[in-house]
C-alpha positions as CSV (number, residue, x, y, z in Angstrom):
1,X,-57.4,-264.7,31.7
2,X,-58.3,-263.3,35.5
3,X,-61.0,-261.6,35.8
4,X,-60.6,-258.7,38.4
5,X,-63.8,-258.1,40.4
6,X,-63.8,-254.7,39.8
7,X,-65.0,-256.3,35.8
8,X,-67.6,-257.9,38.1
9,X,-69.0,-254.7,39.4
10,X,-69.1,-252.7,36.5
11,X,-71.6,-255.9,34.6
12,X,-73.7,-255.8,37.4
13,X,-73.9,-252.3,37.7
14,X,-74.8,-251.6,34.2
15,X,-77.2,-254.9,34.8
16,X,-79.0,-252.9,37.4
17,X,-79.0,-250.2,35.0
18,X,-80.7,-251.9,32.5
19,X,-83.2,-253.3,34.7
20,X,-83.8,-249.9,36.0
21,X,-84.7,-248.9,32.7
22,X,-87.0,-251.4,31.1
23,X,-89.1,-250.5,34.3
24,X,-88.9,-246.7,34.1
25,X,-90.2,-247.7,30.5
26,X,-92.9,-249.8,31.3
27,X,-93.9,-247.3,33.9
28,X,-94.0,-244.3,31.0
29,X,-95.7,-246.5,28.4
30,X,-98.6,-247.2,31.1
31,X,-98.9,-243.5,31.8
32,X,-98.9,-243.0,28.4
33,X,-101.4,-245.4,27.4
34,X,-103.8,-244.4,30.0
35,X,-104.0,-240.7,28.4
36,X,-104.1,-241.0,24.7
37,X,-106.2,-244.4,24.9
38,X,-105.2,-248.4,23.9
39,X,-106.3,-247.3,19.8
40,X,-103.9,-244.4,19.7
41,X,-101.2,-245.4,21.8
42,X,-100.8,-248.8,20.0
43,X,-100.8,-246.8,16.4
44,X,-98.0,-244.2,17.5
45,X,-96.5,-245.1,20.4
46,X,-95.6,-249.4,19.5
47,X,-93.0,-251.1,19.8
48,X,-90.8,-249.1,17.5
49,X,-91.0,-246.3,19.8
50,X,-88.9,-245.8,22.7
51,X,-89.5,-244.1,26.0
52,X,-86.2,-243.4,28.6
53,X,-84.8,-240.0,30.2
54,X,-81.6,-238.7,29.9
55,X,-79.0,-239.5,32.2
56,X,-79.4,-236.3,33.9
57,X,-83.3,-237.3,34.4
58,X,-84.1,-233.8,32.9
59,X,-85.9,-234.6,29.5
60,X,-88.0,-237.3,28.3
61,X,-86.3,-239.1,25.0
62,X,-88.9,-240.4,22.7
63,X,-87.1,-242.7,19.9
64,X,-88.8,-243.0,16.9
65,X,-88.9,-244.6,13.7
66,X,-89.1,-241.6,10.7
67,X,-89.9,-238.5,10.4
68,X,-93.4,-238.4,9.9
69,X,-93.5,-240.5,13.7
70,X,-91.6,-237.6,14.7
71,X,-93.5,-234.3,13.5
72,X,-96.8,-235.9,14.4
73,X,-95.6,-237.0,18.0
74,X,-94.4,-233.7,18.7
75,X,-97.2,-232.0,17.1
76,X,-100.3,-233.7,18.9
77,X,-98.6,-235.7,21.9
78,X,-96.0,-233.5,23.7
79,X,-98.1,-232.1,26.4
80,X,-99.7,-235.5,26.8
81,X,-96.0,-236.8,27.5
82,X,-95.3,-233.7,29.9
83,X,-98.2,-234.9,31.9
84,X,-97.2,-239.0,31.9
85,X,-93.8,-238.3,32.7
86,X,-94.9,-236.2,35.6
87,X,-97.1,-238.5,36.8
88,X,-94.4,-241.0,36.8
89,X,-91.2,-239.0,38.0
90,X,-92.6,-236.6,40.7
91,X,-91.9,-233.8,38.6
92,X,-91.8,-232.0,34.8
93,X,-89.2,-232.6,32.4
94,X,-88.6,-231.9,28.7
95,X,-89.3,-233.8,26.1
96,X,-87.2,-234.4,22.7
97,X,-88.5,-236.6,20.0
98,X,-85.7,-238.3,18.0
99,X,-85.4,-240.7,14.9
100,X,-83.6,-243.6,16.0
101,X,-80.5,-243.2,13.8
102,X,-79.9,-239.5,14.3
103,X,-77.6,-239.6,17.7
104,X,-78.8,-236.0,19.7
105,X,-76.2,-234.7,22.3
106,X,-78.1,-232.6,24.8
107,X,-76.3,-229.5,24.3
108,X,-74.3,-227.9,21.2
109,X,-73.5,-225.3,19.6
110,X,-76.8,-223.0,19.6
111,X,-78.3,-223.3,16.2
112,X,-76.0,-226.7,15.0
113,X,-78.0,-229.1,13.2
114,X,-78.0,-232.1,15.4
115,X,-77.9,-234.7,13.1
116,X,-74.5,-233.8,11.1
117,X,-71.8,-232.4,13.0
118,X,-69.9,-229.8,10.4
119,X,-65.8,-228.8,11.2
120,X,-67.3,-225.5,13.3
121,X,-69.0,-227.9,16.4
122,X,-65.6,-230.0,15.9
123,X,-63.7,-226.5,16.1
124,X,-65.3,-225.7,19.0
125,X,-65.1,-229.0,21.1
126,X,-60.9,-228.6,20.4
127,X,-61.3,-225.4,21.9
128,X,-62.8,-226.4,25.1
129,X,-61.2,-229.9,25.1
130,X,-62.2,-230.9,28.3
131,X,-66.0,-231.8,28.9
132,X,-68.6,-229.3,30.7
133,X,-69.6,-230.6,34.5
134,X,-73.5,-230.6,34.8
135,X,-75.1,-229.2,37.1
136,X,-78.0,-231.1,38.1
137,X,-81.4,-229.7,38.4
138,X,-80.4,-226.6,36.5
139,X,-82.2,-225.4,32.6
140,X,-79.0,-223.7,32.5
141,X,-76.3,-226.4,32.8
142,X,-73.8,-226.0,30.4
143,X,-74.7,-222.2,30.5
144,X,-73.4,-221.7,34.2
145,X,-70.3,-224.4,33.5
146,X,-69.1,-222.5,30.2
147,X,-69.6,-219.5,32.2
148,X,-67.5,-220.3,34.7
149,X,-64.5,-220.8,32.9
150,X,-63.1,-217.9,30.9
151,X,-61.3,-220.7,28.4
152,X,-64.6,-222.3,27.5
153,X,-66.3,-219.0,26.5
154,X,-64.4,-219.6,23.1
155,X,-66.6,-222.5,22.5
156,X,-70.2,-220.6,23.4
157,X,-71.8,-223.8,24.7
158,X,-75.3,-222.6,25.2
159,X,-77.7,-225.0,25.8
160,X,-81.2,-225.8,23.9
161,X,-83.3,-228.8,24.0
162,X,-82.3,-231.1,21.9
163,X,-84.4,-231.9,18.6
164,X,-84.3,-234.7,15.7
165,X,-85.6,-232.0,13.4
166,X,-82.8,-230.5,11.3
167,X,-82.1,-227.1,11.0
168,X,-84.5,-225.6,8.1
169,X,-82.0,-224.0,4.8
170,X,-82.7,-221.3,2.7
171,X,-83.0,-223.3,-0.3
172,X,-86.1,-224.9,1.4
173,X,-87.5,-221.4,1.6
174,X,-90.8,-221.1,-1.0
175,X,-90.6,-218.0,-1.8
176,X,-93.8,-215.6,-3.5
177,X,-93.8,-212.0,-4.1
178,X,-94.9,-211.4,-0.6
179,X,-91.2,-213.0,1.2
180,X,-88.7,-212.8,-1.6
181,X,-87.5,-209.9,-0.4
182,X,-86.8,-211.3,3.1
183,X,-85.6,-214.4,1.6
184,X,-83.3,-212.1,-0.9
185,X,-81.8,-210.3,2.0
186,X,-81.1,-213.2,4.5
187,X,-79.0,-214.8,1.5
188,X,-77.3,-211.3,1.2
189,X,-76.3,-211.3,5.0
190,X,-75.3,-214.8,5.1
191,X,-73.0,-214.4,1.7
192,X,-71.5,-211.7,3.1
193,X,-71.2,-212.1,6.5
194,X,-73.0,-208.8,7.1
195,X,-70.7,-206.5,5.0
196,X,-73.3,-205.1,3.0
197,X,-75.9,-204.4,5.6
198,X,-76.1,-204.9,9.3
199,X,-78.2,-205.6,11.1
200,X,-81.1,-207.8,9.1
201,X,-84.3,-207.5,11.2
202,X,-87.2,-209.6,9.8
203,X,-90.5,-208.9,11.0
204,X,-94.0,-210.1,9.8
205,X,-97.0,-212.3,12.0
206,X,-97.5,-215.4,13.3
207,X,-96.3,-218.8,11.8
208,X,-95.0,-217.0,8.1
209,X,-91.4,-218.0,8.1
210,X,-89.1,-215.7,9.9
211,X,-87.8,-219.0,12.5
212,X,-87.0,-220.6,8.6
213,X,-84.9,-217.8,7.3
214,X,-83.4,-217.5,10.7
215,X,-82.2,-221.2,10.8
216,X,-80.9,-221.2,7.2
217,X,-78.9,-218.3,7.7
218,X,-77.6,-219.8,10.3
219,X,-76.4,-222.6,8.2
220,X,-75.4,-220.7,5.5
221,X,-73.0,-218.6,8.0
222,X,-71.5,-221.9,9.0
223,X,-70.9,-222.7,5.2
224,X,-69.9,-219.5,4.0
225,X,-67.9,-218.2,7.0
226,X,-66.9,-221.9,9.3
227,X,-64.9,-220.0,11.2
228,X,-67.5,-217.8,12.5
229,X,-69.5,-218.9,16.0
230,X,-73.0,-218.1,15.7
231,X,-75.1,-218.0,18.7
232,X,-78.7,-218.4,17.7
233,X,-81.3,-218.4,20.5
234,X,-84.7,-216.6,21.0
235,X,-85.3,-213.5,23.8
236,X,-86.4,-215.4,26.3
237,X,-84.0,-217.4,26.3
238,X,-81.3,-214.3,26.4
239,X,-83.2,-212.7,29.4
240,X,-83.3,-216.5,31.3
241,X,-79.7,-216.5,31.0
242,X,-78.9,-213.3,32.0
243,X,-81.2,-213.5,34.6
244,X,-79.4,-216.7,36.0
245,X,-76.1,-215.2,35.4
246,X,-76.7,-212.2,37.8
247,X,-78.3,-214.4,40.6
248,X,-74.7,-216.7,40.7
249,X,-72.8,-214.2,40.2
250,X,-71.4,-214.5,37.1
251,X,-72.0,-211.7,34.4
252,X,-68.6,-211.6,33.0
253,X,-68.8,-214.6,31.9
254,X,-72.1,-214.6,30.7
255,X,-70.8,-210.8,28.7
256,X,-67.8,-212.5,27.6
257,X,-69.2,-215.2,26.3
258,X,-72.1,-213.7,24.3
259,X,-70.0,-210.4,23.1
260,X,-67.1,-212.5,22.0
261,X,-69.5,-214.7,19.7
262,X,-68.8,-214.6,16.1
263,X,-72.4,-213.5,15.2
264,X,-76.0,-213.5,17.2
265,X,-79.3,-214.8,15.7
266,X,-82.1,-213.3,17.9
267,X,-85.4,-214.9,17.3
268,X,-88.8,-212.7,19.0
269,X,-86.9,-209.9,20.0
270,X,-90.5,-208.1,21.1
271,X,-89.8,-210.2,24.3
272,X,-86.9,-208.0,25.5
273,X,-89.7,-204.9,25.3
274,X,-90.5,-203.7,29.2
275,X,-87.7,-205.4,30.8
276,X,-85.2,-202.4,31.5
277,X,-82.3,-204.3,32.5
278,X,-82.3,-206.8,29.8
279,X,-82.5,-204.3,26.9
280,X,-79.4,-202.7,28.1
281,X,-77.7,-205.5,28.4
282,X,-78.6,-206.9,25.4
283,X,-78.1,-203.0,23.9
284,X,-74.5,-203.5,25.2
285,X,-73.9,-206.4,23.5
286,X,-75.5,-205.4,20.1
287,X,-72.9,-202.9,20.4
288,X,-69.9,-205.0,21.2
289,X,-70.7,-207.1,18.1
290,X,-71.7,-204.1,15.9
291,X,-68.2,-202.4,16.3
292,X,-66.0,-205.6,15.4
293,X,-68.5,-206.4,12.4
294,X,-70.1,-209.7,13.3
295,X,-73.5,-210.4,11.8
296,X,-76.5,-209.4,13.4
297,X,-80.5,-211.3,12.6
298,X,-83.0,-210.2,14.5
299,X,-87.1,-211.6,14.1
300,X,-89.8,-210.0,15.4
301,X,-93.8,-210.4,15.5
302,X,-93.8,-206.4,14.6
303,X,-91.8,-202.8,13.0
304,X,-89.5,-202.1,15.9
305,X,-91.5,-199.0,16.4
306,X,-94.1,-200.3,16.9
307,X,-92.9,-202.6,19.9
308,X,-94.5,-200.8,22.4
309,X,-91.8,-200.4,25.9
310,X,-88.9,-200.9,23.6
311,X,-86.3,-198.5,24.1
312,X,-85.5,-195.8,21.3
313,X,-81.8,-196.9,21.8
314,X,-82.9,-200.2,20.4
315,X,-85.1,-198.8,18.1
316,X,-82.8,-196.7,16.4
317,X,-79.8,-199.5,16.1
318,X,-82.2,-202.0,14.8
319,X,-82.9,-199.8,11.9
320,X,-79.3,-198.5,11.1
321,X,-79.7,-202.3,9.0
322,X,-81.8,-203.5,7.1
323,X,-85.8,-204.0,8.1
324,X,-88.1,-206.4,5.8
325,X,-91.6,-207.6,6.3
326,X,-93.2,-210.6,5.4
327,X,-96.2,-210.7,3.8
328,X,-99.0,-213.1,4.5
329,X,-98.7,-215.7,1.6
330,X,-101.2,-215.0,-1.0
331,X,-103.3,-218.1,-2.8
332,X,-100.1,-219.4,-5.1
333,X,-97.3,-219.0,-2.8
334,X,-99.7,-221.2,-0.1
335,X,-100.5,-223.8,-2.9
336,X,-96.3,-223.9,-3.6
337,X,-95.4,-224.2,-0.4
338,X,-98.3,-227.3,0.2
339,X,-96.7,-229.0,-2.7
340,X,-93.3,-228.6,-1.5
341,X,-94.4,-229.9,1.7
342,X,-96.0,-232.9,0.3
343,X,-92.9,-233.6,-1.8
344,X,-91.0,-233.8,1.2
345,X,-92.4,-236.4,2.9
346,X,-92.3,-238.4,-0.3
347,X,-96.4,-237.8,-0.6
348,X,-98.3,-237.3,-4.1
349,X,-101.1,-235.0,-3.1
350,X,-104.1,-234.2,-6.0
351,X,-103.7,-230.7,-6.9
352,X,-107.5,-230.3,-6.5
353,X,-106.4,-231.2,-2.3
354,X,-103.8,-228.5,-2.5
355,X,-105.9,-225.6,-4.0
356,X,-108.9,-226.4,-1.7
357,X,-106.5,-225.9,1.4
358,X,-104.5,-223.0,0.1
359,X,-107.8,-221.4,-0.8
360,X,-109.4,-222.0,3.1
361,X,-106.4,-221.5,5.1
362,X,-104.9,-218.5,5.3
363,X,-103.6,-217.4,8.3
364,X,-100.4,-219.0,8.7
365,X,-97.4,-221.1,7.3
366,X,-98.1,-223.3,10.2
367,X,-101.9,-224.1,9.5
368,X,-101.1,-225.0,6.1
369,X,-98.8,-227.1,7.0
370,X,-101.3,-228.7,9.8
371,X,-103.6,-229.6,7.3
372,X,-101.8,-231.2,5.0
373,X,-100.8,-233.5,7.8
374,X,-103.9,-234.1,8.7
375,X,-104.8,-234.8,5.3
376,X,-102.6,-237.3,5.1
377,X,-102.6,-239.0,8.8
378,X,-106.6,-239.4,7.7
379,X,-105.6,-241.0,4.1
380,X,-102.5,-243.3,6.1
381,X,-105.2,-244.4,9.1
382,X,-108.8,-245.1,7.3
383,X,-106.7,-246.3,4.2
384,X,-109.2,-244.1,2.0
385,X,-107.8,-242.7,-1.1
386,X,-106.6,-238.8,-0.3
387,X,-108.9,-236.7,-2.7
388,X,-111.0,-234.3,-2.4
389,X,-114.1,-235.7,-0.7
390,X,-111.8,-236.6,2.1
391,X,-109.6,-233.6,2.4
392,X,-113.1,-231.7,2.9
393,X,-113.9,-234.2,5.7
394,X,-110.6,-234.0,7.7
395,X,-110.8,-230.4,8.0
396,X,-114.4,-229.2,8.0
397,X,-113.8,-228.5,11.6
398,X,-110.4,-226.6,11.1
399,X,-111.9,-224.8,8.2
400,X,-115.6,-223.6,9.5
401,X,-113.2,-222.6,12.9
402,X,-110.5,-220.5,11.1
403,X,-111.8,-219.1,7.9
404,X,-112.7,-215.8,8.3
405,X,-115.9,-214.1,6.8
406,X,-115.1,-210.8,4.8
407,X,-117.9,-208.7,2.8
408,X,-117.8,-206.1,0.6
409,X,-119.1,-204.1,3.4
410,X,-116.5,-205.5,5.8
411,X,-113.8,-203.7,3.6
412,X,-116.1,-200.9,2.7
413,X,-115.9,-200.1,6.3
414,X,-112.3,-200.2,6.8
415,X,-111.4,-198.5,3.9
416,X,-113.7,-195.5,5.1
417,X,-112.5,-195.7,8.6
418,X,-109.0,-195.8,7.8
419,X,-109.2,-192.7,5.4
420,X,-111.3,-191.1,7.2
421,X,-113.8,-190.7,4.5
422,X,-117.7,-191.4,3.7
423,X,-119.0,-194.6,2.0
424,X,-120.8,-192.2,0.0
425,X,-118.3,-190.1,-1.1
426,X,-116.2,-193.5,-2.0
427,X,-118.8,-194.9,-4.1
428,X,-119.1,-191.3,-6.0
429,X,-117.7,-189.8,-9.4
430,X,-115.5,-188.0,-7.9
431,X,-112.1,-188.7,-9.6
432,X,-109.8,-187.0,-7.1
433,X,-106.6,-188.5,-5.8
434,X,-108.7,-188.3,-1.9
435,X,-111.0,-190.2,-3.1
436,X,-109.5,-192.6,-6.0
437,X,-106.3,-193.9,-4.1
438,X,-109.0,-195.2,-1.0
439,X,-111.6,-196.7,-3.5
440,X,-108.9,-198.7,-5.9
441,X,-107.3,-200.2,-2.6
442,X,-110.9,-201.2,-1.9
443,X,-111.0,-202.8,-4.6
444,X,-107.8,-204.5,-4.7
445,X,-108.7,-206.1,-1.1
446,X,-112.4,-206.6,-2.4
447,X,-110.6,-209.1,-5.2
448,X,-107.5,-210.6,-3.3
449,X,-110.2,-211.9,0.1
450,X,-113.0,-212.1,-1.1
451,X,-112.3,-213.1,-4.7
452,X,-116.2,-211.9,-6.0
453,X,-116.5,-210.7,-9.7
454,X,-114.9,-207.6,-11.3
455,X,-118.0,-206.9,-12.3
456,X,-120.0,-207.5,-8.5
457,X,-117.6,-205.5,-7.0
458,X,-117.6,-202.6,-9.5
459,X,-121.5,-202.2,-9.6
460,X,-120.7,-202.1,-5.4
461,X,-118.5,-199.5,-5.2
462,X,-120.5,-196.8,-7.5
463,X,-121.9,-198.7,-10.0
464,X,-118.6,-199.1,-12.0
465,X,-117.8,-201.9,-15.2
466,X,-115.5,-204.7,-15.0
467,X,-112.4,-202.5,-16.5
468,X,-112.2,-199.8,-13.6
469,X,-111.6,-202.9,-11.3
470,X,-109.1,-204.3,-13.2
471,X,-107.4,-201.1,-13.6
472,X,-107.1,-200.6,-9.8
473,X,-106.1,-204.3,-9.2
474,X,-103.5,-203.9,-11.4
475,X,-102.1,-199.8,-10.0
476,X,-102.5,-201.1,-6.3
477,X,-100.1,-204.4,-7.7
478,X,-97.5,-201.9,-9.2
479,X,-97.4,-199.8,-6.6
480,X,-96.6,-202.9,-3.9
481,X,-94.3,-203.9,-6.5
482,X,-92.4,-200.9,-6.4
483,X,-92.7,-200.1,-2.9
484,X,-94.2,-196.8,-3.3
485,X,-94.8,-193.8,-1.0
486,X,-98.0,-192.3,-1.6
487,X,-98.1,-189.0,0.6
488,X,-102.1,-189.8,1.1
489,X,-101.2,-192.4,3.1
490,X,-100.0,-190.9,6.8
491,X,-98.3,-192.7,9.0
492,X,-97.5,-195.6,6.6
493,X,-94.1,-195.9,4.9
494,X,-95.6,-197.7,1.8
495,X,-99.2,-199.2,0.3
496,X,-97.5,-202.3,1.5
497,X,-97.8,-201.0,5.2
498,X,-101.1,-199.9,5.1
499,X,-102.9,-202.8,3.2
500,X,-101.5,-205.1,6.3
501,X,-103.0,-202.8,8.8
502,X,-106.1,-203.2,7.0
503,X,-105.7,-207.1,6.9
504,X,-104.9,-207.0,10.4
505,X,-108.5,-204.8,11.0
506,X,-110.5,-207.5,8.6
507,X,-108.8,-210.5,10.7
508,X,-107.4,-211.6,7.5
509,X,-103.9,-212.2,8.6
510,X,-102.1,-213.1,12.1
């Protein structure tokens, strides 16, 4: 058989490439090395994990071998990388951490779990069938090329980084009596598509959930309704592309493509707030999908109307839905949701470990979550046994840093202020509803964050026995349970409402 030189050309080309690469490699791993030190680098960054750009040159790929590489990489090394590949390169690039196995295209469907292709990305590739041209140098690459092209709109190619981490389901979701109602509604939406309320808007602090229930109803969609194209993105990313759109030139295709979709998953919509021209469009476009029935999920840090510099035409249409609020998890739901955590990563953890960091970290979803990593990186490294001694000793810093300290006073005061009453007249006899309703939702908060006796906090507030404290834990419980108005309460829809405005006073939740 002849060999045509042509055959020649292409071996030494991809030669050169390969060449080209192990330097660009060695040249990362140096940069690397010289930041997080010979110790660390050598523990998560050895020879079973990868460093190369994409073809493009526009993002750093960092192969590794599990999960736990992965979460931990991305967790405490990403800027580090930003910096090393800068340093390299000339300039910043992304950075996408990736098991080896899991193959990660650099742009899909928004919202598609990388690492499993279902029939809707195949749909949607048939659709286009023909591949979309790059355009170097540009965050919004397949963006501008689907854009361009009125066919390729049917596809909705918008582009994200790419990540190894698979989109989060709903049946992952812990749920506790302060998200089930959240987690109850986005199975709603996603069963039906939005027929029995629409829009869902989901709004609670930082780090509690809302990005989970977001990305499971996204997959539930997709297994409920594979027909349906879901765009999924956050507000920034909506106002960047629209932005880009109107400096090439092309907001019909940018209209077309995100008003045709077959729902929209908006993550921190509070970002649109202020920016005039993007809450019209994007008011338009709620509209367009509104009228012909597509599912709408919205996630914000706040009520919408409370956003302040949101516009009362987007007020008003994310309420015609349905609005839920999650709550900050409360002592169980954070132990649950550590063991479930743990169980995932294939980890026993002591249950003594579990309680001691549910009971000291309270602020988020994602703290929890940080400390039991931590917990465990210390166990995997020093090869100590994880128990309680050293759980104590990995996070005495995060602990003494975050834990907030709340009195009897502390609350005392806020109760007062809130009500507008005197700590006198709190602590009194008196047996009026002015007066009662105030001092058993001091109690209740005195229990739930500070956790002191029913007995200490009775003999605080008036000198009363165990039993009255009980009796107002348990009324304030019902009436959360139940969701009820209370017209002594202005300006709050429900006791629910006003006992986070007092967390949020105390520094007791994000």
């Amino acid at each position: 058989m002849i060999e045509h030189p042509e055959d020649d050309r292409v071996q030494s080309d991809q030669s050169a490439q390969a060449s080209g690469s192990a330097i660009l490699e060695e040249a990362l791993r140096s940069a690397v090395s010289e930041r997080v030190g010979a110790t660390r680098f050598a523990l998560w960054f050895g020879g079973k994990v990868r460093l190369g750009l994409d073809r493009d040159g526009d993002l750093l790929i960092v192969r590794v071998p599990d999960p736990f590489f992965r979460d931990w990489i991305e967790r405490h090394y990403k800027p580090t990388l930003v910096d090393a590949v800068e340093a390299v390169v000339g300039r910043k690039v992304g950075v996408s951490v990736q098991i080896h196995h899991e193959s990660q295209p650099t742009a899909a469907l928004v919202g598609e779990p990388q690492c499993d292709r279902p029939a809707a990305f195949e749909e949607a590739r048939e659709v286009d069938n023909k591949p979309v041209p790059a355009v170097p140098g540009s965050r919004f690459q397949a963006d501008r090329a689907a854009a361009a092209s009125p066919a390729s709109s049917a596809g909705r190619l918008i582009v994200r980084e790419s990540s190894a981490r698979p989109m989060r389901r709903l049946k992952d979701f812990v749920t506790g009596s302060g998200n089930r109602v959240a987690h109850a509604a986005a199975v709603e939406l996603a069963v039906t598509a939005g027929r029995s309320f629409n829009p869902l808007l989901i709004h609670s602090g930082i780090g509690l959930g809302k990005t989970h229930l977001l990305e499971g109803i996204n997959q539930e969609l997709k297994q409920f309704h594979p027909r349906l194209q879901i765009v999924q993105l956050n507000a920034e990313a909506f106002t960047n592309s629209f932005l880009e759109s109107m400096r090439s030139g092309n907001l019909s295709g940018f209209r077309a493509r995100f008003r045709s979709a077959g729902g929209l998953i908006v993550d921190d919509i509070q970002f649109l707030a202020a920016k005039r021209a993007t809450m019209t469009e994007f008011l338009y476009t709620f509209e367009a999908l509104y009228d012909k029935g597509a599912p709408i999920v919205l996630a914000a840090d706040q009520h919408p109307r409370e956003i302040v510099k949101l516009t009362d035409e987007l007020v008003t249409r994310f309420l015609a839905g349905m609005v839920v609020r999650i709550e900050p998890p409360d002592v169980v739901l954070r132990q649950a949701i550590l063991k479930a955590k743990a169980t995932a990563r294939g980890v026993e953890v002591p249950e003594a470990v579990l309680s001691y960091i549910a009971e000291h970290l309270r602020a988020s979803i994602r703290e929890l979550e940080g400390a039991l990593y931590t917990v465990i990186a210390q166990a995997g490294l020093t090869g100590r046994r994880l128990d309680l001694s050293l759980a104590q000793a990995a996070l005495r810093d995060s602990i003494r840093s975050t834990s907030v300290s709340i009195g009897l006073r502390d609350i005392e005061r806020a109760v007062c202020n809130l009500f507008q009453v005197k700590a006198e007249a709190l602590k009194s006899e008196s047996r009026t509803q002015a007066l009662a309703y105030p001092r058993m939702i001091a109690m209740y908060m005195s229990r739930k964050h500070i956790g002191a006796a029913y007995s200490e906090i009775g003999r605080y507030f008036g000198g009363r026995n165990h039993a009255t404290v009980i009796s107002a834990e348990r009324k304030v419980q019902k009436w959360l349970q139940s969701e009820k108005r209370i017209a002594l309460l202005p300006g709050f829809e429900t006791v629910a409402d006003l006992l986070y405005d007092l967390e949020r006073v105390l520094g007791a939740t994000s």
